[in-house]
NULUMRO-546566 format. One record per residue: x, y, z of N, C-alpha, C in turn; residue in three letters; chain. Coordinates in pm, whole numbers. Each point is the difference from the previous one (the first is absolute). Layout:
<pts>
nx; ny; nz; cax; cay; caz; cx; cy; cz; r; c
X; Y; Z; X; Y; Z; X; Y; Z; ALA; A
...
</pts>
This chain:
<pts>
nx; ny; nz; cax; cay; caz; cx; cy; cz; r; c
-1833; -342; 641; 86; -116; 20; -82; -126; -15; UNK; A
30; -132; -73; -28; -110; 2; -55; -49; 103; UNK; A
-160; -48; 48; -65; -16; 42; 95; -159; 23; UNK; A
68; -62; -36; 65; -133; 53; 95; 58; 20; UNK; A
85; 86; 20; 125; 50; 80; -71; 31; 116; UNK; A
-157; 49; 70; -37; 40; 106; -6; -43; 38; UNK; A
-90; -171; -69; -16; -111; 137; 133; -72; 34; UNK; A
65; 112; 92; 132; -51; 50; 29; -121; 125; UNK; A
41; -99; -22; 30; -113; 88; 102; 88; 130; UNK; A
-5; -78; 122; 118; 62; 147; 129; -48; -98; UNK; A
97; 105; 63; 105; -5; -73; 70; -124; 90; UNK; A
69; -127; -10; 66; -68; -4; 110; 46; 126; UNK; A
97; 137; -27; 90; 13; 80; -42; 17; 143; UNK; A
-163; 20; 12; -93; 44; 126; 5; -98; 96; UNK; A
25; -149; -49; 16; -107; 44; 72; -10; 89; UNK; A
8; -44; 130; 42; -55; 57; 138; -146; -7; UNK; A
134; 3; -23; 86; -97; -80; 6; -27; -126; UNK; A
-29; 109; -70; 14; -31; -139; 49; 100; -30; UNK; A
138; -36; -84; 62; 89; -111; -103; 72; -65; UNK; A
59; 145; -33; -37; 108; -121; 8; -116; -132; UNK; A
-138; 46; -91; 14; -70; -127; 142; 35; -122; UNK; A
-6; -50; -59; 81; 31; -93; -33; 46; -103; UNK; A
69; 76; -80; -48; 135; -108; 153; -40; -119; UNK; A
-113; -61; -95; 53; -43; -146; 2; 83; -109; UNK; A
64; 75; -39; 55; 114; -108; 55; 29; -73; UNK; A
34; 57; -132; 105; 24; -76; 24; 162; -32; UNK; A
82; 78; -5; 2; 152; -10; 100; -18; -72; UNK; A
-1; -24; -144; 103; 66; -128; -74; 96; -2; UNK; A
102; 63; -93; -42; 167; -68; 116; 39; -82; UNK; A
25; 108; -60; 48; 78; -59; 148; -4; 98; UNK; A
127; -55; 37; 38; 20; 113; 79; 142; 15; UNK; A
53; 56; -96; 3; 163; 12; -101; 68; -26; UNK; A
-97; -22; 29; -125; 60; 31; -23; 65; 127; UNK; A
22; 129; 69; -52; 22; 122; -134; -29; 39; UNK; A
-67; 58; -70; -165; -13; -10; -28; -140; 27; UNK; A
66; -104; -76; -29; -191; 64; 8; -4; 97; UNK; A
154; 47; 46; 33; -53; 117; -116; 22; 110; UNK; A
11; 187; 20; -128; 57; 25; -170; -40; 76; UNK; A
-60; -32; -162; -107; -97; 20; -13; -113; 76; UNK; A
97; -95; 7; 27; -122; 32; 48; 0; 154; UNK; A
57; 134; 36; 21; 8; 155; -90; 13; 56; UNK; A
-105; 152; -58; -129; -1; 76; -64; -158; 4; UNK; A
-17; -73; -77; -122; -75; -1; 59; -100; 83; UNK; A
115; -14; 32; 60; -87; 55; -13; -2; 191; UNK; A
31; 116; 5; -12; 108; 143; -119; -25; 25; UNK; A
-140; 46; -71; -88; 0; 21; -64; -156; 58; UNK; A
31; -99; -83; -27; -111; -34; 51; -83; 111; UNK; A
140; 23; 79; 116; -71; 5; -28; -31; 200; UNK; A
-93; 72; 43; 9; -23; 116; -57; -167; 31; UNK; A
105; -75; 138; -18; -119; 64; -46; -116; -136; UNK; A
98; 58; -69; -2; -117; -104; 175; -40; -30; UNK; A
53; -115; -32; 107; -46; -24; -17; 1; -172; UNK; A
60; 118; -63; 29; -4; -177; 93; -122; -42; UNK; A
-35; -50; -146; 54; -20; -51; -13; 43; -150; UNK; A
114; 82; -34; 8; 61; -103; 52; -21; -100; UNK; A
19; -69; -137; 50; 3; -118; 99; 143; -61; UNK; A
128; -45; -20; 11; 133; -22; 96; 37; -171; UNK; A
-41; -132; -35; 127; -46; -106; 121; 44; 17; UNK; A
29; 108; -113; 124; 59; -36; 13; 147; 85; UNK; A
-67; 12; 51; -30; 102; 47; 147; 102; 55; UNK; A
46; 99; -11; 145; 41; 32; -26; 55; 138; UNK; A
78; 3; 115; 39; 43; 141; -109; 84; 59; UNK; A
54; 133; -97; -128; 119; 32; -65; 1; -35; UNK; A
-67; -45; -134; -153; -70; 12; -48; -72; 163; UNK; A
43; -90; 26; 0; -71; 136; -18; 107; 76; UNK; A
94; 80; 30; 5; 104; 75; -133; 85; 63; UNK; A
-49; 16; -146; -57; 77; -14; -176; -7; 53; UNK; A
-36; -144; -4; -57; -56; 8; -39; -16; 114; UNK; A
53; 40; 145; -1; 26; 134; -79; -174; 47; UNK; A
62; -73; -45; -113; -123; 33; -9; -37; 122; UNK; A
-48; -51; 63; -17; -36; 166; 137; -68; 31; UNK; A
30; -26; 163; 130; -12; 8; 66; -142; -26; UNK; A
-132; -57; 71; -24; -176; -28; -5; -61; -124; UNK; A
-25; 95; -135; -74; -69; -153; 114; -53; 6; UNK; A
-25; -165; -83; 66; -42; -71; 21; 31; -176; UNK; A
79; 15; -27; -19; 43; -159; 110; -142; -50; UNK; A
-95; -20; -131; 66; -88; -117; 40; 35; -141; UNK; A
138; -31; -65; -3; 7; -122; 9; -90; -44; UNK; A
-10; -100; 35; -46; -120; -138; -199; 31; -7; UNK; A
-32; 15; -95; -193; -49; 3; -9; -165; 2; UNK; A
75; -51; -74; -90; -192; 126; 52; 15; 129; UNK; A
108; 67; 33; 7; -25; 152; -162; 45; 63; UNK; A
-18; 120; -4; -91; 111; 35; -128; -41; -33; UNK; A
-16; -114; -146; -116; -46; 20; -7; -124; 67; UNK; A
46; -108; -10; -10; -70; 115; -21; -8; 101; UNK; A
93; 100; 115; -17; 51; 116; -175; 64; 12; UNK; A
-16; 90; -105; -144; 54; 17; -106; -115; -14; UNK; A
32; -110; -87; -60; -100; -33; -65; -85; 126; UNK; A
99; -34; 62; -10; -43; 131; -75; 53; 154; UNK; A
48; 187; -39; -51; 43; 94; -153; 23; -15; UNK; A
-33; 70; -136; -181; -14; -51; -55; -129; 60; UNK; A
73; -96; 19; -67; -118; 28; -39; -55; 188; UNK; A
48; 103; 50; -9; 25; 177; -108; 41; 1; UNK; A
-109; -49; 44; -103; 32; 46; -1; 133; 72; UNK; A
-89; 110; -41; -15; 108; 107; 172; 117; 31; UNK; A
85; -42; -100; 101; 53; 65; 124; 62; -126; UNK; A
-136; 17; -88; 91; 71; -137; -90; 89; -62; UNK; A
56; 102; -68; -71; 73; -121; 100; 21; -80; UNK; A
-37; 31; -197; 76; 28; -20; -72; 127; -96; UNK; A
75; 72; -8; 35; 175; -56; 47; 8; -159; UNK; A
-96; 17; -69; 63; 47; -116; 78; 160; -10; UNK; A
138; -23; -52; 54; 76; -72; -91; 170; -50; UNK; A
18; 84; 94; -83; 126; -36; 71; 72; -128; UNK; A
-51; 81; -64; 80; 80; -127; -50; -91; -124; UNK; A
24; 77; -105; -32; -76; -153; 46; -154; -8; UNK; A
-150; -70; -70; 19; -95; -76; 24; 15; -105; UNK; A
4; -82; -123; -6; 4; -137; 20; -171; -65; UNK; A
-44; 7; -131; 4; -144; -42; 107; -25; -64; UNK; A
111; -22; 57; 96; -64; -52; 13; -127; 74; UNK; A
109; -12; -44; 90; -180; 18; -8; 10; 127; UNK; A
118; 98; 76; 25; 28; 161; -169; 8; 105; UNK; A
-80; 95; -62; -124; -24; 43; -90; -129; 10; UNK; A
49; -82; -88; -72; -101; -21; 1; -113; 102; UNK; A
221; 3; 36; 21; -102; 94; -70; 62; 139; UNK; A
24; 107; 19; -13; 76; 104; -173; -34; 67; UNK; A
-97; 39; -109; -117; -41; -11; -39; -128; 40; UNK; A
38; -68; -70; -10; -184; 3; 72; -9; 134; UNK; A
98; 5; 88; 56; -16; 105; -80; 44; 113; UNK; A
-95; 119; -22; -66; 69; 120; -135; -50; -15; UNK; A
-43; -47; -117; -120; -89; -49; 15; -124; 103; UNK; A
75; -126; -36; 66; -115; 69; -14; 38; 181; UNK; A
76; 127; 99; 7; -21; 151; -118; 51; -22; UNK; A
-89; 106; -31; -162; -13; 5; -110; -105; 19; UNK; A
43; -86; -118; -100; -148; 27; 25; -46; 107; UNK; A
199; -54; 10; 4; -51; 138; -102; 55; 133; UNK; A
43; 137; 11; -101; 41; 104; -108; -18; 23; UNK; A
-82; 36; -100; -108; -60; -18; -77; -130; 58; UNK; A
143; -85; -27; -75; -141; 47; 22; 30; 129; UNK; A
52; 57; 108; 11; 5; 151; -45; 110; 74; UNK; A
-41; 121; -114; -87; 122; 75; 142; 101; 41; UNK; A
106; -8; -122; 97; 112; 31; -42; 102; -87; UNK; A
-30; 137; 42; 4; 104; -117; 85; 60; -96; UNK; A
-44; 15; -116; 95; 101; -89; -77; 82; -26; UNK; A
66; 154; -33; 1; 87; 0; 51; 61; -127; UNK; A
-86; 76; -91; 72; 88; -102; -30; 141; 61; UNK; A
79; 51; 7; -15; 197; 61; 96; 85; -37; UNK; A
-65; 96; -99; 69; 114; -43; 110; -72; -144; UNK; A
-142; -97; -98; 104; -25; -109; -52; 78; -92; UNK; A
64; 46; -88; -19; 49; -93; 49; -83; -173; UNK; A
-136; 19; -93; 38; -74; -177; 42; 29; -50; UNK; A
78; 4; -61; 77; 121; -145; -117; -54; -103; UNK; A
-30; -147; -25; -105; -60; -99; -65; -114; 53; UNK; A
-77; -99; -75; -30; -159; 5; 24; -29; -137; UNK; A
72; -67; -27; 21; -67; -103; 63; -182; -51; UNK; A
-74; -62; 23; 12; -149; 11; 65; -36; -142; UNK; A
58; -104; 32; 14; -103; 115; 95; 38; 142; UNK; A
79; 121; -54; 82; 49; 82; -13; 79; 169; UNK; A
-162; 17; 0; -114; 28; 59; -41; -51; 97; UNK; A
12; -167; -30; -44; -121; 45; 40; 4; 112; UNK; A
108; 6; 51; 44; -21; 177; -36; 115; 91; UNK; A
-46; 104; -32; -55; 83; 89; -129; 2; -31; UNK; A
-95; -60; -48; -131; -9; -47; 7; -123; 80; UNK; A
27; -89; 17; -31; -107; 109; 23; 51; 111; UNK; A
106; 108; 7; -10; -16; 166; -89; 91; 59; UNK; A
-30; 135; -108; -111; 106; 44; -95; -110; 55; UNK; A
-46; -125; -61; -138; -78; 21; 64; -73; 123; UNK; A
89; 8; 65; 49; -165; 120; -13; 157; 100; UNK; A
66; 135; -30; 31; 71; 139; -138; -28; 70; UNK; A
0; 32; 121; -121; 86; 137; 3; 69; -17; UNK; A
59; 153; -75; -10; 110; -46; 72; 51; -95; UNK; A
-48; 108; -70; 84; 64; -85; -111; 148; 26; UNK; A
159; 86; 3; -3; 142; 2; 64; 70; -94; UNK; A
-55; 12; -117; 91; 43; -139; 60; 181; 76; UNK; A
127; 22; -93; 4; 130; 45; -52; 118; -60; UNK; A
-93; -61; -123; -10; 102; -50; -170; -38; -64; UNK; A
-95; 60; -112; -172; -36; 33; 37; -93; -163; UNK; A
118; 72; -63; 19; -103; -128; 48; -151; 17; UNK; A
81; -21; 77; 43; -77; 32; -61; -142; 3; UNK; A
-124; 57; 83; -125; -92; 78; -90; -50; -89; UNK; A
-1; 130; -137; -93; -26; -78; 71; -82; -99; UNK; A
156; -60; -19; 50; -91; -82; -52; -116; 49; UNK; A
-3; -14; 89; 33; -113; 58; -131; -62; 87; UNK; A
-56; 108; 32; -196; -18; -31; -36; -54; 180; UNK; A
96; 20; 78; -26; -18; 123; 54; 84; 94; UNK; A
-90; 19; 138; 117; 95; 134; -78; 112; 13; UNK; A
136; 25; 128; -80; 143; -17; 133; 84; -12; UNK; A
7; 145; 57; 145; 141; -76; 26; 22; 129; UNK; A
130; 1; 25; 44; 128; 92; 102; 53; -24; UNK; A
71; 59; 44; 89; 120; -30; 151; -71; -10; UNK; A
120; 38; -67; 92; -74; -25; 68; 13; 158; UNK; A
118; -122; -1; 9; -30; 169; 119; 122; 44; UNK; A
109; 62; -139; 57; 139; 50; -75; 116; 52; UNK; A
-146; 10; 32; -72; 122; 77; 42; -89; 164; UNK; A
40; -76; 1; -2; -37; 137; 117; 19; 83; UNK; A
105; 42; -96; 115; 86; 53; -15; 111; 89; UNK; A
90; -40; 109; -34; 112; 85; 107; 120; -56; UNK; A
-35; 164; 10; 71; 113; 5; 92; -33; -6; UNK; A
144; 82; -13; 104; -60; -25; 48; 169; 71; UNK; A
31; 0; 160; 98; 128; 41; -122; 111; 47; UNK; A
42; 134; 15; -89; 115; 77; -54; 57; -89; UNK; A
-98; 81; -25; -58; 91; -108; 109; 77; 27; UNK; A
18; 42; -200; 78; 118; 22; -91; 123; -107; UNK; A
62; 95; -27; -66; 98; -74; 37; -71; -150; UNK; A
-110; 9; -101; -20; -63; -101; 82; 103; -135; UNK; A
119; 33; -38; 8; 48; -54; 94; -47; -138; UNK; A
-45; -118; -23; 19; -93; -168; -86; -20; -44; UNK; A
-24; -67; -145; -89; -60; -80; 95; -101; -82; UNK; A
-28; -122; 77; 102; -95; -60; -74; -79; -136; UNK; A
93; -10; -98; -77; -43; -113; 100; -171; 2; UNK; A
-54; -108; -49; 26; -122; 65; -40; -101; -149; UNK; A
60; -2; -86; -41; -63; -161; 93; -165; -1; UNK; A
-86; -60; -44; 72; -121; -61; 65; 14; -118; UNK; A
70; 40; -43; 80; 8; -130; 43; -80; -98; UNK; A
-73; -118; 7; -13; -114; -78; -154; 45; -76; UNK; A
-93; 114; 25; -118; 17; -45; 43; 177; -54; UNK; A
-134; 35; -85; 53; 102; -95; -51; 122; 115; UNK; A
101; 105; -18; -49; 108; 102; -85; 108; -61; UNK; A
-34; 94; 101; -144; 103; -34; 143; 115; -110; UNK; A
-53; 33; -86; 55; 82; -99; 77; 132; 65; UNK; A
107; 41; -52; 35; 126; 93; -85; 136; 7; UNK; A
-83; -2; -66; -79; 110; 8; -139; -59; 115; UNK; A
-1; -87; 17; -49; -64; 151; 100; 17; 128; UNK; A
138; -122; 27; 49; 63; 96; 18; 139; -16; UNK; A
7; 56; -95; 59; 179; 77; -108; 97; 44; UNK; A
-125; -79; -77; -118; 52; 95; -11; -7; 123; UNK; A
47; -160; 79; -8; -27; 99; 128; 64; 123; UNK; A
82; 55; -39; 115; 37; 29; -40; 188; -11; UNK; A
-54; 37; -68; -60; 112; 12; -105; 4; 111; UNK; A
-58; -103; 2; -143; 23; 112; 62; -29; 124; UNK; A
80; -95; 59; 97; 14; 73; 60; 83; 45; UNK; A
73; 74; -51; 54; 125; 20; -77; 152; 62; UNK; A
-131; 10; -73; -72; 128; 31; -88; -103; 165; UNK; A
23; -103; -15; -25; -25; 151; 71; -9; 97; UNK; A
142; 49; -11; 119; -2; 114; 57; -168; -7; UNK; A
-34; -49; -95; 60; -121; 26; 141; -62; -111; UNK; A
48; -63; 103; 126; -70; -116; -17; -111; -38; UNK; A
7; 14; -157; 4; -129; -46; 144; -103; 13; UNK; A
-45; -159; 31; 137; -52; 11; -33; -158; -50; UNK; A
77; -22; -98; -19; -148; -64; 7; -86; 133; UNK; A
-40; -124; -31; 33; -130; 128; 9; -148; -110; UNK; A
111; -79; 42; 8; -112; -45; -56; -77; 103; UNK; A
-102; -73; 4; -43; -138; 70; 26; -103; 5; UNK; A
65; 13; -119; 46; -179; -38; 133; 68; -74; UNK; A
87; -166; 45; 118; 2; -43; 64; 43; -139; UNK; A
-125; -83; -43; -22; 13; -201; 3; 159; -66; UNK; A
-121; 98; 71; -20; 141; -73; 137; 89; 57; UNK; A
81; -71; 57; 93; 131; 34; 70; 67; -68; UNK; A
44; -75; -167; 30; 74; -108; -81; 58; -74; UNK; A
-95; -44; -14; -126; 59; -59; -57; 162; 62; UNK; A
6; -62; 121; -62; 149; 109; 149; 129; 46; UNK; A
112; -50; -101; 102; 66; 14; -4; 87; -97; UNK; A
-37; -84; -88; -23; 136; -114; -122; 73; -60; UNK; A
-94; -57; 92; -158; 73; 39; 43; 110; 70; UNK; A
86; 20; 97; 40; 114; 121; 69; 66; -127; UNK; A
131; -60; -61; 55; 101; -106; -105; 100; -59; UNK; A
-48; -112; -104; -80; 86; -65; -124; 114; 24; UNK; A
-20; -14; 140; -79; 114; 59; 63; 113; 55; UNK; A
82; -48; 122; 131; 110; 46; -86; -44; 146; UNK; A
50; -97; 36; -99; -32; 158; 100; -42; 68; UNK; A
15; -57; 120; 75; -101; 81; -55; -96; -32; UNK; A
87; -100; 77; -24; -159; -60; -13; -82; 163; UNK; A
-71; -86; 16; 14; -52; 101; -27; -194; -10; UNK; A
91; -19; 112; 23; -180; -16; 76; -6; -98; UNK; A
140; 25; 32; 113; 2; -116; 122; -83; 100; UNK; A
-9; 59; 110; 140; -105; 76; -9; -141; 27; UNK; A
-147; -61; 63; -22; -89; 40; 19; -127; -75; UNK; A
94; -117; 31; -18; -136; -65; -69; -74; 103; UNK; A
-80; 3; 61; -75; -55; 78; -152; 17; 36; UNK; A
-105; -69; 9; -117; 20; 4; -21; 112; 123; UNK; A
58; -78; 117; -22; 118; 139; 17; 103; -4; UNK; A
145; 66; -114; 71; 135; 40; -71; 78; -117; UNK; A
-95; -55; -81; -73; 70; -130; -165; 14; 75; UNK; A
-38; -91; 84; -95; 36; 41; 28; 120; 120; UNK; A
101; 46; 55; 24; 102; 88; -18; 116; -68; UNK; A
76; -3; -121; 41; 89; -79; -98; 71; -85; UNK; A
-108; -100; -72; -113; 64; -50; -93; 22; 111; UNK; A
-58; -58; 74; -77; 26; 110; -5; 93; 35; UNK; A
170; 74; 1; 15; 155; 129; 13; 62; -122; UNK; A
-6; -11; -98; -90; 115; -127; -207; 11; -4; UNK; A
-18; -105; 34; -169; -46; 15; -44; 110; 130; UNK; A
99; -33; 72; -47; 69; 139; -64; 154; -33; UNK; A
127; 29; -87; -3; 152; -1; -84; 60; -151; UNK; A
-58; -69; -74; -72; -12; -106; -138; 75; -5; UNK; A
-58; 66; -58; -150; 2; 57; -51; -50; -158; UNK; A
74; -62; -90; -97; -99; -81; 98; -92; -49; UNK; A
9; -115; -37; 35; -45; -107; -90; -77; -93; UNK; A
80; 22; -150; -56; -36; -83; 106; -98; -71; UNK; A
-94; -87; -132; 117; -73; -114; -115; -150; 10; UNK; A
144; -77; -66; -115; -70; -48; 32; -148; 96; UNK; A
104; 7; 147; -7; -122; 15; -72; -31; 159; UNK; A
-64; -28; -4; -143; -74; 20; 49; 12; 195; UNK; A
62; -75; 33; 60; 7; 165; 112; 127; 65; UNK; A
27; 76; -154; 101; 119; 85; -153; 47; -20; UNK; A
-142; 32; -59; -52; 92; 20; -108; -36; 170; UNK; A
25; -183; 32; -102; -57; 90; 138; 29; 87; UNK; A
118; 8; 48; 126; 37; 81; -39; 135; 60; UNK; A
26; 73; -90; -50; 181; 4; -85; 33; 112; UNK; A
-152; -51; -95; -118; 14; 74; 24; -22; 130; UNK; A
69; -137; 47; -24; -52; 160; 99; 87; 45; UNK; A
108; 50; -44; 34; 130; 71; -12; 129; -22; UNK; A
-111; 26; -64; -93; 125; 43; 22; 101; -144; UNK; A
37; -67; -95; 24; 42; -141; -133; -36; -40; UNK; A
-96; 117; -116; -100; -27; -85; 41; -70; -133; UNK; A
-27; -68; -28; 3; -115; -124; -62; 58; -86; UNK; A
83; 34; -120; -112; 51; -108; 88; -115; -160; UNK; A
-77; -1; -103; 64; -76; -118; -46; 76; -117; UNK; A
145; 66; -52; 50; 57; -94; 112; -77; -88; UNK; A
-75; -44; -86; 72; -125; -100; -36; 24; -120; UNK; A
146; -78; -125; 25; 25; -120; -109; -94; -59; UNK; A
-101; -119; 58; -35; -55; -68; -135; -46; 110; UNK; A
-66; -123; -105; -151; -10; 98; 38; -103; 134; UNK; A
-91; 42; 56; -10; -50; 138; -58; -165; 21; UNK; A
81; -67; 5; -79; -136; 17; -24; -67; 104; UNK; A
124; 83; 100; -15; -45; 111; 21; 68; 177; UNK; A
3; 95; -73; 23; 80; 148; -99; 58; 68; UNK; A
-102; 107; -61; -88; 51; 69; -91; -149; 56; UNK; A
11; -116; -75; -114; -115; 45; 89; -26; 96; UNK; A
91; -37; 74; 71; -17; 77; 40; 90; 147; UNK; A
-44; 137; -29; -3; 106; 51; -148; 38; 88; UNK; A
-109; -67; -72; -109; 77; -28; -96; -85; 171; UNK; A
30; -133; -4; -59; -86; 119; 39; 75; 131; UNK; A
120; 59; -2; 50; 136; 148; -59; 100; -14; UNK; A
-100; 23; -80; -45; 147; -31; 59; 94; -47; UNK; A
127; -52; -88; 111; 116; -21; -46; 12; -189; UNK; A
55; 121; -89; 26; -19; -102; -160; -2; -107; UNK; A
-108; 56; 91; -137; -23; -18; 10; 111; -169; UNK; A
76; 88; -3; -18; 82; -120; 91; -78; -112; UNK; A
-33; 2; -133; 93; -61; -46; 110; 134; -31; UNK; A
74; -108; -42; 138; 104; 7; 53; 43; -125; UNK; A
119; 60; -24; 45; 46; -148; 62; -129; -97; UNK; A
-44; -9; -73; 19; -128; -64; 56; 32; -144; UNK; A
-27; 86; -57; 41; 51; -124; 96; 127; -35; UNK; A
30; 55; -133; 70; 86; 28; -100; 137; 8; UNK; A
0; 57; 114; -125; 102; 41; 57; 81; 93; UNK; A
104; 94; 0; 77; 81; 111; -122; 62; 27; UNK; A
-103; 69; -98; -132; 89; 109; -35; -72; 129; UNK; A
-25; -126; -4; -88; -81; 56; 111; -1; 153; UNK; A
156; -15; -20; 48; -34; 90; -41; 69; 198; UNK; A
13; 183; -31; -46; 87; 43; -138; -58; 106; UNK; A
-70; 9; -73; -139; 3; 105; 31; -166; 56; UNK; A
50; -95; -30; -33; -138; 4; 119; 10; 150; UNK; A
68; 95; -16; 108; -40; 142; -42; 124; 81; UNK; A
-71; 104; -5; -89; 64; 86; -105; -81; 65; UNK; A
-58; -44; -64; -103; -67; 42; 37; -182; 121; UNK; A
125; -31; -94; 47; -72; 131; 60; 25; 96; UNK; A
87; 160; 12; 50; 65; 82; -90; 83; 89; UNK; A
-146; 12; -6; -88; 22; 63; -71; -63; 69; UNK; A
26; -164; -34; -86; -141; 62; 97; -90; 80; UNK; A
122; 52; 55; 97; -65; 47; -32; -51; 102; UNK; A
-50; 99; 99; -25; -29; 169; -159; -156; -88; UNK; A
-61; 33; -63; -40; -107; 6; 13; -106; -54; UNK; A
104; -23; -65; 122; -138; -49; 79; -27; 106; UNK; A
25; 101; 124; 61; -88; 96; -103; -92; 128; UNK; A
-106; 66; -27; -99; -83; 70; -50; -99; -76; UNK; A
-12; -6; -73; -28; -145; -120; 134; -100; 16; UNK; A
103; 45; -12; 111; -92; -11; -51; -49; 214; UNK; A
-26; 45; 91; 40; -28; 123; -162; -99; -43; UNK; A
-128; 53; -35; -86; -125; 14; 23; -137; -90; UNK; A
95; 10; -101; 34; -133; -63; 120; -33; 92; UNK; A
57; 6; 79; 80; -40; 79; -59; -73; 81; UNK; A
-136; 60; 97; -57; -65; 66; -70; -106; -52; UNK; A
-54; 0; -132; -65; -89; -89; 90; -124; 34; UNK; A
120; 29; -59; 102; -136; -41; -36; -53; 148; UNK; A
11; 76; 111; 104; -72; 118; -180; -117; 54; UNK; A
-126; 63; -22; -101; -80; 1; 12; -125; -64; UNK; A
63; -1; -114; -6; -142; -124; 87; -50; 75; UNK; A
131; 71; 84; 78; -120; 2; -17; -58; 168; UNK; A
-51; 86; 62; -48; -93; 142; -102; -89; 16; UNK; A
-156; -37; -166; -71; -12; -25; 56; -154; -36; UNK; A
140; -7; -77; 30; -97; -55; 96; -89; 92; UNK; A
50; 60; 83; 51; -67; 189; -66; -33; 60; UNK; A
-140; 37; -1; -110; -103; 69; -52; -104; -82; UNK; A
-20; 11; -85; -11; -139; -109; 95; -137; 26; UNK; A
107; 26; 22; 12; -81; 32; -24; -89; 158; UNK; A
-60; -134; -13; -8; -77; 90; 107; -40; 69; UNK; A
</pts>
């Protein structure tokens, strides 16, 4: 951990007549995204104690909100000048603000740019009065300027940055890694007996060849287990409808129009899982925290998951990436043999996160 995240200042709320500081934020995402919502609760939970939020939330729809479990007090905004102003003002309180970058993928576009330049801007403010910002658990898709430009100033204005991943850090040439902020999800219900292998694909990306899944659906099988599709997001549910067709599986996350009743729904498939695999990145970091082995069996190369995977200690072998049904076999033995120790890796990046984020509650003055 950042040797200036240690030298931590008394936290402010310790005070004697003084308000809890205030906690400046934005959490877009994907908003039928479970996995956003997800991420953005842990880090929030984690983050969120004896602080008064204020959250950006644009367009954001209900159960997104929902989903998001935000403290009871946050204020949330959808205008962004409202939200920056207000933050504008508050960065500028001596001793009695931080503000939080946005955890989950950047990238250099337009939207990144304002986004960038906006969290660049309450940074300096702080700056001039000794308020902290905070980058933790972001992750790059690229750097590519000029588009670049607003999160390249603010990597240089934060008090820290904790990329989520070791590529990330190395775009952007500063920080240090920790684990993405969904390991900080707690369990979700009782252990039950593990008897699925949920396969979990973005279907906007090309899938592993059928002479791959039916490998995997074969190895499944001579292990007592059932295979059962899962939609995560709102988006793959036609896609992952006719992934289940075309194998002969069940399908799961098919009723739900709501973030809450889809996270019930895949979850109490996770529970009972003893792996999942595919290619999207938080049903396989979802899984894990409820006691599912994460393995990645994909139609195409890996750009971003095992690096994303790899800071929890999970995903250390690489995975099936090509069309190679031999390979499938030993590659899900071998993670079906290392499980008990993917659930102790997922519980020490849990503890990891919850260090960064009590590390970054004493920072502030």
């Amino acid at each position: 951990m950042s040797s200036v995240i240690a030298a931590a200042s008394p936290d402010a709320s310790s005070r004697p007549g003084i308000a809890p500081p205030a906690t400046f934020t934005y959490l877009s995402g994907q908003y039928d995204n479970l996995g956003d919502a997800l991420l953005r609760r842990a880090f929030a939970h984690a983050l969120g104690a004896d602080r008064r939020w204020h959250v950006y939330l644009g367009a954001a729809p209900d159960d997104y909100v929902a989903a998001l479990e935000l403290p009871r007090d946050a204020r949330t905004y959808r205008s962004l000048p409202r939200w920056l102003a207000a933050a504008s003002v508050g960065m500028l309180r001596r001793g009695r603000s931080r503000f939080l970058a946005n955890p989950g993928e950047i990238s250099s576009s337009l939207t990144e740019f304002a986004l960038g330049g906006a969290s660049a801007w309450l940074l300096m403010l702080g700056r001039l009065v000794g308020n902290p910002g905070f980058r933790l658990g972001v992750g790059a898709r690229d750097r590519a300027r000029p588009a670049s430009l607003g999160h390249e100033l603010a990597v240089r204005l934060a008090r820290v940055n904790a990329w989520r991943d070791e590529t990330s850090r190395n775009l952007y040439g500063r920080g240090d890694v920790c684990p993405d902020w969904a390991f900080a999800l707690s369990p979700e219900g009782a252990e039950h007996e593990r008897r699925n292998l949920a396969l979990a694909y973005r279907t906007d990306r090309p899938l592993p060849s059928d002479a791959v899944l039916h490998a995997v659906i074969e190895w499944s099988r001579e292990r007592g287990l059932e295979p059962i599709a899962v939609s995560q997001t709102l988006r793959d549910r036609a896609g992952t409808a006719l992934l289940a067709q075309r194998l002969g599986v069940a399908h799961a996350g098919t009723e739900a129009d709501d973030l809450t009743t889809l996270e019930r729904e895949v979850r109490g498939i996770y529970q009972r899982s003893a792996l999942v695999l595919g290619n999207r990145i938080h049903a396989l970091i979802v899984g894990a925290v409820d006691g599912a082995a994460p393995a990645i069996v994909i139609g195409h190369p890996d750009v971003k998951i095992a690096r994303t995977m790899r800071p929890a200690g999970l995903c250390l072998e690489d995975g099936v990436t090509a069309d190679a049904p031999d390979a499938v076999g030993p590659y899900l033995e071998s993670v079906y043999a290392h499980a008990d120790d993917d659930r102790r890796a997922v519980g020490a990046a849990g503890a990891a996160l919850r260090c960064w984020a009590e590390a970054a509650g004493k920072t502030v003055a």
